[in-house]
KOLLOFI-265639 format. One record per atom (N, C-alpha, C): residue in one letter; z, x, y; atom name; residue number from 1. Coordinates in nm, 3 decimals. Atoms other than C-alpha are relative to their C-alpha. Layout:
! residues N
aa  c3  c1  c2  at  i
A  Z  X  Y  CA  NUM
...
END
This chain:
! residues 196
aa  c3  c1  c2  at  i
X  0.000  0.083  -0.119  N  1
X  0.000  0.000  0.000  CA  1
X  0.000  0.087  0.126  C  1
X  0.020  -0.102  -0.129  N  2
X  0.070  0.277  0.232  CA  2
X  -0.127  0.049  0.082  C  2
X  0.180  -0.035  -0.054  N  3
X  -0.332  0.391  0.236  CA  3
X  -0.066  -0.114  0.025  C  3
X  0.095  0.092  -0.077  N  4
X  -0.403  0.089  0.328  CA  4
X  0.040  -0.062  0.157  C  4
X  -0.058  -0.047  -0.103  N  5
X  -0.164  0.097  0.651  CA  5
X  -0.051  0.048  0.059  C  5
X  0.124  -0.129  -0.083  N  6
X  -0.354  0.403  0.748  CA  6
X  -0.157  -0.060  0.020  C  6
X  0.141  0.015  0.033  N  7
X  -0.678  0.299  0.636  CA  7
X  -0.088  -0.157  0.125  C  7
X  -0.018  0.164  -0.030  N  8
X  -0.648  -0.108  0.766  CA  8
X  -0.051  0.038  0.169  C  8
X  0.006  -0.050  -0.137  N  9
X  -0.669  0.041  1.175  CA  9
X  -0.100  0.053  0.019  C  9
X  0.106  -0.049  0.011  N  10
X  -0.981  0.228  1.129  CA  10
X  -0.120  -0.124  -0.038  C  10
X  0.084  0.019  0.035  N  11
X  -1.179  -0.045  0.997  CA  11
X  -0.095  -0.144  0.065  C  11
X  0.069  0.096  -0.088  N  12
X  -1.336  -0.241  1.258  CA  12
X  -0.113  0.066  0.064  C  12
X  0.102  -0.073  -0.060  N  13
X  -1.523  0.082  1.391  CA  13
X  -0.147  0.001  -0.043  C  13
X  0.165  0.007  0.078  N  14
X  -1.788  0.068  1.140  CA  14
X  -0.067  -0.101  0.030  C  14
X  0.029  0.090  -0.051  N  15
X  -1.840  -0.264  1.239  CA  15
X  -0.119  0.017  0.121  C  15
X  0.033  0.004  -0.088  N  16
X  -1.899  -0.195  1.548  CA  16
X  -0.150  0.120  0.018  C  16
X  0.105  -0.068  0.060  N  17
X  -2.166  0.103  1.447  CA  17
X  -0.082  -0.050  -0.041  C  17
X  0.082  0.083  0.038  N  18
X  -2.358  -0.104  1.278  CA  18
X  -0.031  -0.087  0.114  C  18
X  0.044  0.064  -0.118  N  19
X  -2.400  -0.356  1.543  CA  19
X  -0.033  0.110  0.128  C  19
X  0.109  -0.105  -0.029  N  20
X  -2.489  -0.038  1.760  CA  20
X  -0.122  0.045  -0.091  C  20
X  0.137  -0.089  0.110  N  21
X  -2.767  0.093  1.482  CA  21
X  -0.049  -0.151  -0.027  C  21
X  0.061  0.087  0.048  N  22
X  -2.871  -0.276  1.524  CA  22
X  0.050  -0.139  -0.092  C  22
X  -0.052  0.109  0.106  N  23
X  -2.726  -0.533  1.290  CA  23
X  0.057  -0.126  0.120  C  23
X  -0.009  0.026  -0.136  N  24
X  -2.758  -0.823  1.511  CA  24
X  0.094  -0.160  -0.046  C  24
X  -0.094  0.102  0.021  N  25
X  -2.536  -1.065  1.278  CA  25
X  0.171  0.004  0.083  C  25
X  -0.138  -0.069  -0.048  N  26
X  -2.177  -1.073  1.438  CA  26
X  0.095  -0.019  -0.053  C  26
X  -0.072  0.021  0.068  N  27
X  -1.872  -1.049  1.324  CA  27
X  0.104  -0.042  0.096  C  27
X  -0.097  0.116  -0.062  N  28
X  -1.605  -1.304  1.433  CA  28
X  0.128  0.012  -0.012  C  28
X  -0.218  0.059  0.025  N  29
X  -1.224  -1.317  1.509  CA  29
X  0.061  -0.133  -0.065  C  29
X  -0.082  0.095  0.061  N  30
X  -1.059  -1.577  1.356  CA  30
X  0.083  -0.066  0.114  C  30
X  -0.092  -0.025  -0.148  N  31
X  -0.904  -1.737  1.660  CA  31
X  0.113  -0.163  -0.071  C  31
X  -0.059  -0.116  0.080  N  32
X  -0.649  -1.800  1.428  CA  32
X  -0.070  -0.046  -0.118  C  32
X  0.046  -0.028  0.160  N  33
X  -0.740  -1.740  1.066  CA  33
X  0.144  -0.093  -0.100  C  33
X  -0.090  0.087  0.015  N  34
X  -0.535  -2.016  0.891  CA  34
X  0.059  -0.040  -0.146  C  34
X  -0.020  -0.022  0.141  N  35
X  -0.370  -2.005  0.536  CA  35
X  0.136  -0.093  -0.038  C  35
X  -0.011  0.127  0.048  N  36
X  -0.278  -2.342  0.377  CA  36
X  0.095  -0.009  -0.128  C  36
X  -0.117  0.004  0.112  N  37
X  0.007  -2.411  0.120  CA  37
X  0.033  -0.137  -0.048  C  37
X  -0.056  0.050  0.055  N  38
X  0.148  -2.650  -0.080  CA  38
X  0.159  -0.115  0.015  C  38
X  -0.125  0.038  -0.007  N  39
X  0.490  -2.626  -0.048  CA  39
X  0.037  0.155  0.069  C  39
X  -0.070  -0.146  -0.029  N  40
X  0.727  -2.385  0.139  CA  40
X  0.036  0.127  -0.092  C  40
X  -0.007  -0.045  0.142  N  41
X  0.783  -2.242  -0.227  CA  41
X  -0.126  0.083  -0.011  C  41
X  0.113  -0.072  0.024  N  42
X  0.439  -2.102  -0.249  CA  42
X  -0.047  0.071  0.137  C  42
X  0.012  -0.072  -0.122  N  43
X  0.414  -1.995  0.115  CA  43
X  0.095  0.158  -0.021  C  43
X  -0.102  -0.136  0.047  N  44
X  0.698  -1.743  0.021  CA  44
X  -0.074  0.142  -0.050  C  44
X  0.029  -0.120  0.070  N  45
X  0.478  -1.535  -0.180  CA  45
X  -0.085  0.065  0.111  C  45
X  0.054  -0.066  -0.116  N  46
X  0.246  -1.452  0.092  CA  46
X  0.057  0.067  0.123  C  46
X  -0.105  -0.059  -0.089  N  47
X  0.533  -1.375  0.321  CA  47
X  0.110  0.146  -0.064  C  47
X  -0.029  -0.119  0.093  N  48
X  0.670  -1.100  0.071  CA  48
X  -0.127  0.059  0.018  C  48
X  0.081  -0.119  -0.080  N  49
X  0.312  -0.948  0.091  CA  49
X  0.003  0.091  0.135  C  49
X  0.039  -0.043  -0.105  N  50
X  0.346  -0.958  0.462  CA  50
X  0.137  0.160  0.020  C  50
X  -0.138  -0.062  -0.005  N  51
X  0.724  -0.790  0.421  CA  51
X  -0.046  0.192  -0.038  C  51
X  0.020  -0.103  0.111  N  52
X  0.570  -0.516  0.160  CA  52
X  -0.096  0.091  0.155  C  52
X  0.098  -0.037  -0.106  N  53
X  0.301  -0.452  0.449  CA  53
X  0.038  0.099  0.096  C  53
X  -0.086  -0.113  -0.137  N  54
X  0.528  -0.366  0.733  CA  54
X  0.087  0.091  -0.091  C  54
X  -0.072  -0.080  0.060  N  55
X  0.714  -0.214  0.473  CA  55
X  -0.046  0.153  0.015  C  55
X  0.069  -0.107  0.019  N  56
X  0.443  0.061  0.445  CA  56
X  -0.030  0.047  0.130  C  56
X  0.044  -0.049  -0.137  N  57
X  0.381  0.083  0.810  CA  57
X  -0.125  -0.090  0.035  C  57
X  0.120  0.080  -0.089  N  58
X  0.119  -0.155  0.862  CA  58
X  0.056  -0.149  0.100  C  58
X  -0.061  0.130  -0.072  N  59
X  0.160  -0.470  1.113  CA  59
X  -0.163  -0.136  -0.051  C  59
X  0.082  0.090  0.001  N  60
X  0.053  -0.841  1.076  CA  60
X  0.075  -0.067  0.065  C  60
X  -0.040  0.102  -0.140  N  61
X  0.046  -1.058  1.349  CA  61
X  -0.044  -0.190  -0.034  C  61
X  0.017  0.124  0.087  N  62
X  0.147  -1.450  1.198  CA  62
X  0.095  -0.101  0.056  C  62
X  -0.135  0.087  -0.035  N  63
X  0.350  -1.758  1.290  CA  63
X  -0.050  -0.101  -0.061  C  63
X  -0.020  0.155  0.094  N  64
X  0.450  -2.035  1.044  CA  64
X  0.004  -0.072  0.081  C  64
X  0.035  0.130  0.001  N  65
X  0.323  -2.364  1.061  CA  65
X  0.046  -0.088  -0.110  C  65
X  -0.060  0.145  0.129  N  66
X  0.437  -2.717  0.948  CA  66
X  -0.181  -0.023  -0.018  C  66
X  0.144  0.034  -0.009  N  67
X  0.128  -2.882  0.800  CA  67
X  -0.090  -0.107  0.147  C  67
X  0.053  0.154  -0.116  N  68
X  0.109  -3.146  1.083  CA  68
X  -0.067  0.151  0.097  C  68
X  0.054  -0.148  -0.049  N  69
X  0.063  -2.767  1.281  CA  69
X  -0.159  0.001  -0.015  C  69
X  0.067  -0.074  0.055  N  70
X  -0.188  -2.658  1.118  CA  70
X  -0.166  -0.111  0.027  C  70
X  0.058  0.126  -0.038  N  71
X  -0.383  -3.014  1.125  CA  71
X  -0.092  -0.024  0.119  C  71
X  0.079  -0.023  -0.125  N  72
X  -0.428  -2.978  1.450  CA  72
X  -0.055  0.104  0.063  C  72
X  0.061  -0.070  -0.032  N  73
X  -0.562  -2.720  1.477  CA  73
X  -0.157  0.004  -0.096  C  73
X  0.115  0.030  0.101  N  74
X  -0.809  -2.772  1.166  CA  74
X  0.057  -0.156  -0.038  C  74
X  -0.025  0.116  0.042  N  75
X  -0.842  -3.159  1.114  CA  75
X  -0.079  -0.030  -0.132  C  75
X  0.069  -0.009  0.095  N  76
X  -1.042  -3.109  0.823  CA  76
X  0.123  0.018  -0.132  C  76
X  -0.068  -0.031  0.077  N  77
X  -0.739  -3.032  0.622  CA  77
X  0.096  -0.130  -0.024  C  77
X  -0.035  0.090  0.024  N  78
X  -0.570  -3.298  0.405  CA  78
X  0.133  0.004  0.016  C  78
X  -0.194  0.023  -0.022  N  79
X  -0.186  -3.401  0.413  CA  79
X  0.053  0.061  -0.122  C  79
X  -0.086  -0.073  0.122  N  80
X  -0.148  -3.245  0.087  CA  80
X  0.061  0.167  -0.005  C  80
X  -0.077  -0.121  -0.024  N  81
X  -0.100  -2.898  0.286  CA  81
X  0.152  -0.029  0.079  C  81
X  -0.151  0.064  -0.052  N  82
X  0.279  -2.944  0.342  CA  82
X  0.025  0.120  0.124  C  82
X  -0.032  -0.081  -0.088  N  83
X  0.300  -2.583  0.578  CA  83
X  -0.123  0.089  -0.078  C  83
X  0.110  -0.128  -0.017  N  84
X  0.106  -2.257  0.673  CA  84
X  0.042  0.100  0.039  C  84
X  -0.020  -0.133  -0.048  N  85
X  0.058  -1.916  0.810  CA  85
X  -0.161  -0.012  0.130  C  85
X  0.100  -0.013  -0.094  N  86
X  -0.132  -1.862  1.140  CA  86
X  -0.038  0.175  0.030  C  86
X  0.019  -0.088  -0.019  N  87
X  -0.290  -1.570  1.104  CA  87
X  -0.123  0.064  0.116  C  87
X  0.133  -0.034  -0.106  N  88
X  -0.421  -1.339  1.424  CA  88
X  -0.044  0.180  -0.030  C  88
X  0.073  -0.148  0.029  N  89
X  -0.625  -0.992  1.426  CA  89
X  -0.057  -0.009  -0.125  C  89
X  0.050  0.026  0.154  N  90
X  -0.791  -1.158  1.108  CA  90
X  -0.202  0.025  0.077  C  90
X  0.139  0.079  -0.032  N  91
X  -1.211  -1.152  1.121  CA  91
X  -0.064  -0.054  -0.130  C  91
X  0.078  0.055  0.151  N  92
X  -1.484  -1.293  0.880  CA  92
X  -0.145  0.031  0.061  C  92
X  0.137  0.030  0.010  N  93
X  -1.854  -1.277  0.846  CA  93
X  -0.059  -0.080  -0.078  C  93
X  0.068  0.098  0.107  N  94
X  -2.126  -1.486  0.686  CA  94
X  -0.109  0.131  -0.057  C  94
X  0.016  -0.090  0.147  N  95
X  -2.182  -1.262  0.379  CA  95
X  -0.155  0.018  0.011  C  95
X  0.181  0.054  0.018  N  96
X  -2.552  -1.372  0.312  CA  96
X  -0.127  0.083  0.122  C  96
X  0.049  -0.057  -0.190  N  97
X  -2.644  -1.321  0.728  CA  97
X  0.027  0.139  0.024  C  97
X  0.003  -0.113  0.007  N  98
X  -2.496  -1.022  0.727  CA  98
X  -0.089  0.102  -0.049  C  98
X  0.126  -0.071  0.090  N  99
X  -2.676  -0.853  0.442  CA  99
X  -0.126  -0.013  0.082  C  99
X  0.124  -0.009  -0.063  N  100
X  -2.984  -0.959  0.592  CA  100
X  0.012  0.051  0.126  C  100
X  0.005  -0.059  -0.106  N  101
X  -2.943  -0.861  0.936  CA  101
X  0.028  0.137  -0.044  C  101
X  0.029  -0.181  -0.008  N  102
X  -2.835  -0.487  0.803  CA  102
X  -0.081  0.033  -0.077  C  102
X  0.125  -0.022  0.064  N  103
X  -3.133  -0.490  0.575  CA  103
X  -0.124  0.051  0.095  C  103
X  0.120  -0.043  -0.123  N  104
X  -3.348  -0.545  0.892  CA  104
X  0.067  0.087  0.090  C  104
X  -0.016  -0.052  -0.085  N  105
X  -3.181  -0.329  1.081  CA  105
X  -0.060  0.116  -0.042  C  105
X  0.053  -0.088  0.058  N  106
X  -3.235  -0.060  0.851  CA  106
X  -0.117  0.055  -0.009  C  106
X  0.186  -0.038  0.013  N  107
X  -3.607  -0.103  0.777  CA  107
X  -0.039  0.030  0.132  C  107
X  0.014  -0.031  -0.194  N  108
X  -3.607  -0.131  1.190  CA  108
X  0.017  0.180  0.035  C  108
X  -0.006  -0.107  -0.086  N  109
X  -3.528  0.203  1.205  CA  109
X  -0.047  0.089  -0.075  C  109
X  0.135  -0.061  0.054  N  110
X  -3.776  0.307  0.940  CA  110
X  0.035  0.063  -0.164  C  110
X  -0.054  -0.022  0.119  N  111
X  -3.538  0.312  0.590  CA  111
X  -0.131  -0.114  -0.054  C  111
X  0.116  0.069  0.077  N  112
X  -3.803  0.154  0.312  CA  112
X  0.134  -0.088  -0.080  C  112
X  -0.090  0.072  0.060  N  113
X  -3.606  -0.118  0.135  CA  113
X  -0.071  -0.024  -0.138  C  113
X  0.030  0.073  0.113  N  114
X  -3.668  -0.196  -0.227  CA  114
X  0.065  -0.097  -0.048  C  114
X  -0.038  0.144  0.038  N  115
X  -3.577  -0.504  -0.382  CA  115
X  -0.028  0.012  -0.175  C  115
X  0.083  0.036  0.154  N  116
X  -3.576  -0.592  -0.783  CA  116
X  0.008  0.167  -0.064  C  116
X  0.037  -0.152  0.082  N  117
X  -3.529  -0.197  -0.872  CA  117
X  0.180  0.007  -0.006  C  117
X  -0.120  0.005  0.003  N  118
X  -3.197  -0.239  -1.071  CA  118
X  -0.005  0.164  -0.093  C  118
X  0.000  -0.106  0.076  N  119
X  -3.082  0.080  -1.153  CA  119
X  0.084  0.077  -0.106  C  119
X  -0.045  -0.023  0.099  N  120
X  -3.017  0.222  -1.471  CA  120
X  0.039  0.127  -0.032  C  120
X  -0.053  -0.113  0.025  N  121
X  -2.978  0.598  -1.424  CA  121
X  -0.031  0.084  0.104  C  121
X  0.003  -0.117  -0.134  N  122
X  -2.938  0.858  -1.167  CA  122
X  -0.049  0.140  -0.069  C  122
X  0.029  -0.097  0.048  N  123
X  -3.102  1.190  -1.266  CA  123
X  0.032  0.136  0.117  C  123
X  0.006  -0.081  -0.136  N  124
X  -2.984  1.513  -1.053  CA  124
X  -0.103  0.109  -0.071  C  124
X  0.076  -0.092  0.041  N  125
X  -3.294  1.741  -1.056  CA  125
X  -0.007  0.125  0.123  C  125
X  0.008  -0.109  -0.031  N  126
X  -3.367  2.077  -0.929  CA  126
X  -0.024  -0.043  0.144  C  126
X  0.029  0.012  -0.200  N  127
X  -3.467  1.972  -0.526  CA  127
X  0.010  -0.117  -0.016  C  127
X  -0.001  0.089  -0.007  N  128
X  -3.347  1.667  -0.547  CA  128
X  0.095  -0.122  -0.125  C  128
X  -0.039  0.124  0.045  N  129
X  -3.224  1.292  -0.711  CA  129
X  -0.109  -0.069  -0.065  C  129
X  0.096  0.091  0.054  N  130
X  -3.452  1.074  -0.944  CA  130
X  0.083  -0.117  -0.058  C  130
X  -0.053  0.139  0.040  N  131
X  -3.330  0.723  -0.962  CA  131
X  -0.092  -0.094  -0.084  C  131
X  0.134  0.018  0.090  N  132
X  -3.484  0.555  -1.234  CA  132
X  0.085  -0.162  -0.044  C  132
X  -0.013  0.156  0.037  N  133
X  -3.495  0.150  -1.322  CA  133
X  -0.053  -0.038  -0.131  C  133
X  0.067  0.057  0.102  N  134
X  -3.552  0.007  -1.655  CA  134
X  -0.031  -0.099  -0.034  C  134
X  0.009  0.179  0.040  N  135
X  -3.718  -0.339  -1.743  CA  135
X  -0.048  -0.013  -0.154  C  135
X  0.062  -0.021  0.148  N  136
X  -3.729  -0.389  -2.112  CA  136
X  -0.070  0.107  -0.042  C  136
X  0.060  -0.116  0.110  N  137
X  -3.780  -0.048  -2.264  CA  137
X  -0.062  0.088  0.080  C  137
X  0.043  -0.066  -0.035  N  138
X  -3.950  0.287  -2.168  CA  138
X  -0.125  -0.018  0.083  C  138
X  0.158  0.022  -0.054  N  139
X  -4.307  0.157  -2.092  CA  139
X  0.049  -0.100  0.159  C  139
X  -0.031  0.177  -0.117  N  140
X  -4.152  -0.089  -1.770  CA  140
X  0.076  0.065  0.067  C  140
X  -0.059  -0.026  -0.045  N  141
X  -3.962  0.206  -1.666  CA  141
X  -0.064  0.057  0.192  C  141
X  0.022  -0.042  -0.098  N  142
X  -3.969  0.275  -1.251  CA  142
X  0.109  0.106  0.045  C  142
X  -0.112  -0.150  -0.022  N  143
X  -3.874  0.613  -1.073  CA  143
X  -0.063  -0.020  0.148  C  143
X  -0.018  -0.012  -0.152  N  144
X  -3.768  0.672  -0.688  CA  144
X  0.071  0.137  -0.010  C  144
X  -0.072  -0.172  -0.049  N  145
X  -3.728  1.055  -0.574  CA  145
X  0.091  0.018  0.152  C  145
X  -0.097  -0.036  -0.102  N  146
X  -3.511  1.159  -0.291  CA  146
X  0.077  0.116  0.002  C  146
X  -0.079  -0.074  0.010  N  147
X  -3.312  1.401  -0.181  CA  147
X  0.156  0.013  -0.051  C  147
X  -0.126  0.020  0.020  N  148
X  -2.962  1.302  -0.206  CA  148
X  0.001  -0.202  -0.005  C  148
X  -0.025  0.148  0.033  N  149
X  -2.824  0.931  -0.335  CA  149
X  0.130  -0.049  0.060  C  149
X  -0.133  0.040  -0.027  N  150
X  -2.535  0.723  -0.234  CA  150
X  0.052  -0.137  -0.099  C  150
X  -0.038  0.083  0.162  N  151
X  -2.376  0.547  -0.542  CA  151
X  0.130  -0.083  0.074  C  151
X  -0.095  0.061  -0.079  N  152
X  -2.206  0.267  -0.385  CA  152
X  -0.010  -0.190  -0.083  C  152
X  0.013  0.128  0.130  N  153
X  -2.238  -0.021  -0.670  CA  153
X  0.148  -0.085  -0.089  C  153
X  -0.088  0.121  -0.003  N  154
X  -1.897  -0.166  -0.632  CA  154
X  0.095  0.070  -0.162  C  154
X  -0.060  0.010  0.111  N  155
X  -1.703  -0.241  -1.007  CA  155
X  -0.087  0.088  -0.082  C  155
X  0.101  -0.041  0.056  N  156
X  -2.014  -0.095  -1.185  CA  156
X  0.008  0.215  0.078  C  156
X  0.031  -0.116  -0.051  N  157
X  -1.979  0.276  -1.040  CA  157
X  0.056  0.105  -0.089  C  157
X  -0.004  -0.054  0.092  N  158
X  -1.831  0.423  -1.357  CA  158
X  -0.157  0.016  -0.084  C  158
X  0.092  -0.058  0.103  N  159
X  -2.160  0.388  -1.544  CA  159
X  -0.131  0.091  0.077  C  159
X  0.066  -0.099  -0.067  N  160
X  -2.374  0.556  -1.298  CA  160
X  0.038  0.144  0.015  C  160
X  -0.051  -0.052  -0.051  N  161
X  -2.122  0.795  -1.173  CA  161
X  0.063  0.126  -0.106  C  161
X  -0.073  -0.041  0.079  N  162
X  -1.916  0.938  -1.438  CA  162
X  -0.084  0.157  -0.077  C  162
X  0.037  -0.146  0.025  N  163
X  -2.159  1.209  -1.552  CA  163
X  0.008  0.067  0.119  C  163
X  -0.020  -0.110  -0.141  N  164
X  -2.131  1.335  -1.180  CA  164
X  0.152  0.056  -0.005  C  164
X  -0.106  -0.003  -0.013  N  165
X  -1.772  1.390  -1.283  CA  165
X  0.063  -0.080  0.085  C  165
X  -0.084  0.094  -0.094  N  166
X  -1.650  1.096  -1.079  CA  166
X  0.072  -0.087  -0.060  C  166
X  -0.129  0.040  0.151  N  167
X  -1.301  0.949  -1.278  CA  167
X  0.028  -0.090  0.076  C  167
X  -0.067  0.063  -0.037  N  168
X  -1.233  0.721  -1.004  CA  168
X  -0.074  -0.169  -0.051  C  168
X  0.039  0.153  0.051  N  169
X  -1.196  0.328  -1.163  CA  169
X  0.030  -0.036  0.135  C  169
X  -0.043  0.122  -0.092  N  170
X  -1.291  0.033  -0.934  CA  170
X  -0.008  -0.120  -0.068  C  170
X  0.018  0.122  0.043  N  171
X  -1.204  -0.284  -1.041  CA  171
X  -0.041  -0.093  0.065  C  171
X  0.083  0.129  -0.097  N  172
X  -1.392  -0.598  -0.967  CA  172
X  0.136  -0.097  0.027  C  172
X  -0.162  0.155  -0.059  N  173
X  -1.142  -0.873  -0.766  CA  173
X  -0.100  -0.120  -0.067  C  173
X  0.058  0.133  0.032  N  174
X  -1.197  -1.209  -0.892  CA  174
X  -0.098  -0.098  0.117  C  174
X  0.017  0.093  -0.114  N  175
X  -1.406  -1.450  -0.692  CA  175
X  -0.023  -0.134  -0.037  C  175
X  0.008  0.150  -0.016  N  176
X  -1.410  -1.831  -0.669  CA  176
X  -0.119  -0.043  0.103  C  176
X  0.065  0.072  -0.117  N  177
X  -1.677  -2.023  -0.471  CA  177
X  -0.022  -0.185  -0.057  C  177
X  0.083  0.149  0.065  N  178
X  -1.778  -2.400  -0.521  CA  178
X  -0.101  -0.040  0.188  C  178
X  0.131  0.081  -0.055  N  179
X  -2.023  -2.574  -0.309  CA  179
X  0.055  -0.181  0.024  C  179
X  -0.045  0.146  -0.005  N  180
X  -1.923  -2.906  -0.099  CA  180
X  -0.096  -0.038  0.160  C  180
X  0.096  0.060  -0.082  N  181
X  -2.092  -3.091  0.161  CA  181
X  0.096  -0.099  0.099  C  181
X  -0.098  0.103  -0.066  N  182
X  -1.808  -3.280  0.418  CA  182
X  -0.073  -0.016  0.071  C  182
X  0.055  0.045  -0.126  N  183
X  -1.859  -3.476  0.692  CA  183
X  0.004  0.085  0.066  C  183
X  -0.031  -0.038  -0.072  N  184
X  -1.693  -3.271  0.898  CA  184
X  0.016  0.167  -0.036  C  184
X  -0.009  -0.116  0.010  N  185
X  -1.761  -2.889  0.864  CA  185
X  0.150  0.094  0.117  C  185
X  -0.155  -0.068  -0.036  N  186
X  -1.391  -2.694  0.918  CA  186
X  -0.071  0.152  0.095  C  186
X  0.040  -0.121  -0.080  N  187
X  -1.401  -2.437  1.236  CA  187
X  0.047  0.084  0.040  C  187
X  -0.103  -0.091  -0.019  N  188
X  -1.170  -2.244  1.149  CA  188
X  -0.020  0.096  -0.150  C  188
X  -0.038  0.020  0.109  N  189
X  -1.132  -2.014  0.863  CA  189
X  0.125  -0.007  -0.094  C  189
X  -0.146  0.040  0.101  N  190
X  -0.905  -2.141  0.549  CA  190
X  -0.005  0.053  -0.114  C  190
X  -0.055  -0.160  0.146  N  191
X  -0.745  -1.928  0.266  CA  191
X  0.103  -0.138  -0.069  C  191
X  -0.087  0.028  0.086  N  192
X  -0.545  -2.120  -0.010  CA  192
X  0.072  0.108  -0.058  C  192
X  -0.049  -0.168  0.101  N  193
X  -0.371  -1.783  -0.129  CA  193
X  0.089  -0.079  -0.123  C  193
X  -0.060  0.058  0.127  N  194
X  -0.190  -2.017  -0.428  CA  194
X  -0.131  -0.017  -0.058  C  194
X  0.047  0.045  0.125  N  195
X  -0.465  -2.170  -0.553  CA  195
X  -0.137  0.081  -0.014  C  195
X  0.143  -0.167  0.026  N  196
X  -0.753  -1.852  -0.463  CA  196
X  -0.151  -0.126  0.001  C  196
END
């Protein structure tokens, strides 16, 4: 928890780099960022994160809400949230928008983008990197040369990586999404941290 104390303060700059080098999606404050409960019982656990947090040296800036609170500020939210957490210095992006805007930013400044070239093996050769894609079997195989690579493939970076001598595991976090359609699109964003 501590490296992420340190780490947590630094990471808005890149942000902001990117939107210099172009990326013309933006990224949004949370004005506040709003996290929805149950019962005071399940709010608890998120308030022990926050404890563990400052524990390490990091700060979060929050003030509990009843649900009627919270309501009004997002009316989109049903009576079955009994209390909250108002969280500020939170941001978000739209995931999707993003990607694309630093895609085009990229090619904008004259990176070639490929698409559809999943890759199956990194080769380090004598002046250089040969990244190589396989589609069903040897005959379907595609190759991209370069000088140097950047192996940045998330949960998956053991099977690329690991002959470069690289031991470090990342695990994939779980994710949830569903798909709903309200009347009234919520303009705020909302976190269930009980039910994820």
């Amino acid at each position: 928890i501590e490296i992420f104390a340190k780490v947590n303060p630094l990471a808005m700059e890149p942000f902001h780099e990117l939107a210099a080098g172009g990326v013309k999606e933006p990224v949004k404050e949370a004005q506040p960022f709003l996290a929805g409960f149950l019962s005071d019982k399940d709010r608890k656990g998120l308030l022990h994160e926050f404890d563990v947090v400052k524990s390490s040296g990091g700060t979060v800036d929050f003030d509990l809400a009843t649900g009627d609170e919270l309501r009004s500020i997002e009316p989109t939210l049903s009576d079955a949230v009994a209390c909250g957490v108002l969280l500020r210095g939170q941001y978000f992006i739209n995931p999707p928008k993003y990607a694309d805007s630093l895609a085009t930013a990229v090619v904008k400044r004259g990176a070639e983008l490929k698409t559809g070239f999943d890759v199956a093996e990194i080769q380090d050769t004598d002046n250089g990197v040969t990244v190589v894609s396989t589609r069903g079997g040897d005959a379907s195989q595609e190759f991209i040369t370069a000088d140097a690579v950047v192996i940045a493939t998330g949960a998956w970076l053991d099977k690329l990586a690991r002959r470069f001598g690289v031991k470090a595991i990342v695990q994939a976090g779980r994710g949830y999404s569903f798909s709903v359609k309200p009347d009234v699109i919520p303009s705020h964003p909302v976190y269930f941290p009980t039910q994820r």
